[in-house]
C-alpha positions in Angstrom: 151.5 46.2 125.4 153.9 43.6 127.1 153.2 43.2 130.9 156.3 43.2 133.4 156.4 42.4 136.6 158.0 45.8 138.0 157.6 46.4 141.5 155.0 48.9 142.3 156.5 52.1 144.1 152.8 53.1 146.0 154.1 56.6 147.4 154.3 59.4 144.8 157.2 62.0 145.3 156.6 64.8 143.7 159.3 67.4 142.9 160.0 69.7 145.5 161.3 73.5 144.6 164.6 72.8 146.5 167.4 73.5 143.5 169.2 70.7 142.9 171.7 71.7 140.3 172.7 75.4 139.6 174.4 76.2 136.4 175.2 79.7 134.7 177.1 80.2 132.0 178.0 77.5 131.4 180.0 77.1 127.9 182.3 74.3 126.7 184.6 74.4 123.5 186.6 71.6 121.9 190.3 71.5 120.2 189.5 69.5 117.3 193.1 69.7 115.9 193.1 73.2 114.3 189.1 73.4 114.6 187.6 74.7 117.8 184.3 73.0 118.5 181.8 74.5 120.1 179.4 72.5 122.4 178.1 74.8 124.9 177.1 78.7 125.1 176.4 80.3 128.1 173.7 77.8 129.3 171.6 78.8 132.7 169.8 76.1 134.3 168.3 75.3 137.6 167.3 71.6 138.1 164.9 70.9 141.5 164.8 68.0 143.2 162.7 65.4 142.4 162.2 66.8 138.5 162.2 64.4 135.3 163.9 66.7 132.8 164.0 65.2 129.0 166.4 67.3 127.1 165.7 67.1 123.1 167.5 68.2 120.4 169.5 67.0 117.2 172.9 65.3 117.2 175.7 68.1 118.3 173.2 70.4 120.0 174.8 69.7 123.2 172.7 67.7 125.1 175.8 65.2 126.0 177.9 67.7 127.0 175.7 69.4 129.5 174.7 66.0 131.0 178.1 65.0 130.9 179.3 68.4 133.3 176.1 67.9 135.9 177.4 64.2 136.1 180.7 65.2 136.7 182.1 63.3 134.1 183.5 66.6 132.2 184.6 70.3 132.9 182.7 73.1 131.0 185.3 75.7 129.5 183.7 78.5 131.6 181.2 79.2 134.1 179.9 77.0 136.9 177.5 73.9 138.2 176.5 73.5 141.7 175.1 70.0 143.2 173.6 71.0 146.2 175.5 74.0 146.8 178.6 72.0 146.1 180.6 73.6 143.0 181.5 70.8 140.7 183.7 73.0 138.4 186.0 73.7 141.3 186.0 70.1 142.4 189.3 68.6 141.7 189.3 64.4 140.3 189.5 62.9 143.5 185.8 64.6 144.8 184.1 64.6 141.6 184.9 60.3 141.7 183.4 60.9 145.3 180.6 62.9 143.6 180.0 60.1 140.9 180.1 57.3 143.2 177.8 58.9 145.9 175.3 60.6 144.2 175.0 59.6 140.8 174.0 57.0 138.5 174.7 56.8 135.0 171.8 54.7 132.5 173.8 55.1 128.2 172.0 53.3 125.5 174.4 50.4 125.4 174.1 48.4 128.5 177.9 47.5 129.6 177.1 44.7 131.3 180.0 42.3 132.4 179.0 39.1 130.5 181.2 36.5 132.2 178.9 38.1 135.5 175.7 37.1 136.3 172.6 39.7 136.7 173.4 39.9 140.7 176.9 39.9 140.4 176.8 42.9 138.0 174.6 44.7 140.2 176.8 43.9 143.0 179.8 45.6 141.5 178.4 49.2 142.4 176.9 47.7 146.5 181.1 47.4 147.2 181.7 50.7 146.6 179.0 52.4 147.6 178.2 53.8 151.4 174.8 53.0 151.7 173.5 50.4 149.1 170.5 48.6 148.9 170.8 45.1 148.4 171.1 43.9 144.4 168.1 41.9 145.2 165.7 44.7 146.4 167.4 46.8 143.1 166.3 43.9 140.5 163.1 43.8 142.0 162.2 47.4 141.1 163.2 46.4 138.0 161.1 43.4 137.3 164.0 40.9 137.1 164.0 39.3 140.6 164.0 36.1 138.4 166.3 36.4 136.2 169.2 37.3 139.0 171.3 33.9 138.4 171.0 34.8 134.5 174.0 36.0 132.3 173.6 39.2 129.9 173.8 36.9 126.9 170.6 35.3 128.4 168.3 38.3 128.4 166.9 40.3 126.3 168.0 44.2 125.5 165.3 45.5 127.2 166.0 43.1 130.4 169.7 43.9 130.1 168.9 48.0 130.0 166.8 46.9 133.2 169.8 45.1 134.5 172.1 48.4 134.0 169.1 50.4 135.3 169.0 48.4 138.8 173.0 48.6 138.7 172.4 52.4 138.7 170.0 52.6 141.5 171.4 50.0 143.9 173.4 53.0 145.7 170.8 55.2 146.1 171.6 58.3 144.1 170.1 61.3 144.7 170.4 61.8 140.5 169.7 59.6 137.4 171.3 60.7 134.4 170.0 58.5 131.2 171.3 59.1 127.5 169.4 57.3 124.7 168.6 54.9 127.2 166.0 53.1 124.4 168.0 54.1 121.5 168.8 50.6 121.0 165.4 49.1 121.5 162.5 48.5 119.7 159.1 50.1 120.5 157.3 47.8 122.5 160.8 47.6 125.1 161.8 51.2 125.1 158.4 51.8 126.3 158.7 49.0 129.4 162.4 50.8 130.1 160.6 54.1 130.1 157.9 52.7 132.4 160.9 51.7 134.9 162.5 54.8 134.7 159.4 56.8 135.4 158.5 54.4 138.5 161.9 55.0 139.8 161.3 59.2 139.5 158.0 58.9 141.1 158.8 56.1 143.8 162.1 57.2 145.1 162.2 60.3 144.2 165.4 60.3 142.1 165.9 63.7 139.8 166.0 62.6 136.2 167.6 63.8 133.2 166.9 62.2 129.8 168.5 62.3 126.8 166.3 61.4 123.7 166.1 62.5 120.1 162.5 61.2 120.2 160.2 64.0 120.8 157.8 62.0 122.1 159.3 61.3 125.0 158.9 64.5 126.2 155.2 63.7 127.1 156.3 62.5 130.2 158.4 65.0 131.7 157.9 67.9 134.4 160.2 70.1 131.9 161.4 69.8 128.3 164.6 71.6 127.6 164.8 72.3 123.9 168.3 72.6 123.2 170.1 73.8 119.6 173.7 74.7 118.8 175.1 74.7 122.4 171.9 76.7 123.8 169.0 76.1 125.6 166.3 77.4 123.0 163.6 77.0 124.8 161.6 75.2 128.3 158.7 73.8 128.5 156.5 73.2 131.2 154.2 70.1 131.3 151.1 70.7 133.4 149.4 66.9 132.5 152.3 64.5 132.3 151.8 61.0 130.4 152.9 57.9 131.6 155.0 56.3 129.0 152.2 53.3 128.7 150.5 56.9 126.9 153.0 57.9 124.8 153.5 56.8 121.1 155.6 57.3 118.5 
C-alpha cells in the first residue's frame, strides 16, 4: 500500500461513556407530490463521545436522513435529537447554523473544493468563521498535504482533494465528524489512505465519527455498526477488536 506522510497523532482517545447525541423516535416522512416517503421510523440512538459509528445499509434505508438530523442539516417529522443536552429539533435556523459552524464538520463523497482557491485558501474559508480555529497549516498537516498548500484542486489527486475537504472539516475543531461516502469516489488503494486519515483523526483528537458506507467492510473499523433498513435501525453491533483500515479489504 501507498505510503503518506500523515501526521502521527501519538495520544489515543478512547471513547468515553458521556452521551453525545440522544435521539428517540425519531421518524421523518417526505411529500413526494401525492406519494409520502418514508425515511425514518421511530429510530432510538445514543451516540458517546469519542465513538466511530459506521452506519450500513442499502440506498433509501435512511442512513442520510438520520445523519442529516444529528448534523443539523434537517428536521425529523417527529421525535427528538439532543447534542449535548441541547435539543436540535427545537432549535430554530439561526442556532442550528451556530450548531453547524461550532461543532460540526461535514466530509460527502464529492469534495467541493473551490477550484479558483488554493489548498490553504480553501481551508481558510472555515478559520474566518469559526471561534477557535487551528491554523490551515497545522489542519493540512494532519492530513499529509503540508506540501501541497500552494496547490490548486485541479492539481491533486481525488484522494488529496478528499484530504483537502477533510482538513477544511477539522480546522475548527468540531467536537463531531459526520462523513457520507467519503471514498465512494475513489479507488481502492486511496479510499483506504482517506480511511487511514479519518481513523487518525478519531483516535488523535478525539472527534465522534459517523460514517456512511455501503461497503460492509468498512465496518471493521468501527466501535459500533448500526445496521440500518427501511427507515429502522435493524440491528448494533459491537466491535470488541477494531481494524485499522491498513487491515481491512474488500
Amino acid at each position: 500500500m501507498q505510503n503518506i506522510n500523515v501526521q502521527a497523532l501519538p495520544v489515543a482517545v478512547s471513547p468515553q461513556v458521556t452521551p453525545l447525541f440522544i435521539a428517540k423516535g425519531l421518524a421523518k416522512t417526505y411529500q413526494m407530490g401525492e406519494i409520502t416517503v418514508t425515511a425514518l421510523v421511530d429510530v432510538d440512538l445514543t451516540i458517546y463521545k469519542g465513538e466511530f459509528i459506521v452506519l450500513l445499509g442499502p440506498s433509501g434505508s435512511g442512513k442520510s436522513t438520520l445523519l442529516n438530523i444529528l448534523g443539523g442539516l434537517d428536521r425529523p417529522s417527529s421525535g427528538s435529537a439532543l447534542f449535548a443536552e441541547q435539543d436540535l429539533t427545537a432549535a430554530n435556523e439561526k442556532e442550528l447554523t451556530t450548531y453547524r459552524r461550532e461543532h460540526v464538520g461535514f466530509v460527502f463523497q464529492f469534495y467541493n473544493l473551490i477550484p479558483s482557491l488554493t489548498v490553504r485558501e480553501n481551508v481558510e474559508l472555515v478559520t474566518d468563521i469559526a471561534i477557535n480555529p487551528m491554523p490551515a497549516l497545522e489542519a493540512l498537516t494532519l492530513v499529509g498535504l503540508a506540501d501541497r498548500v500552494d496547490h490548486f484542486p485541479s492539481q491533486l489527486s481525488g484522494g488529496e482533494q478528499q484530504r483537502v475537504a477533510i482538513a477544511r472539516a477539522i480546522v475548527k475543531r468540531p467536537d463531531v465528524l459526520l462523513c457520507d461516502e467519503p471514498t465512494g469516489a475513489l479507488d481502492y488503494v486511496t479510499g483506504k489512505l482517506v480511511l487511514e486519515v479519518i481513523a487518525n483523526i478519531n483516535r488523535g483528537i478525539g472527534t465522534t465519527t459517523i460514517v456512511i458506507t455501503h461497503n460492509a467492510a468498512i465496518a471493521g473499523m468501527a466501535d459500533r455498526v448500526l445496521f440500518l433498513g427501511e427507515g429502522r435501525i435493524q440491528r448494533i453491533e459491537v466491535n470488541t477488536n477494531k481494524l485499522q483500515p491498513s487491515q481491512l479489504t474488500w
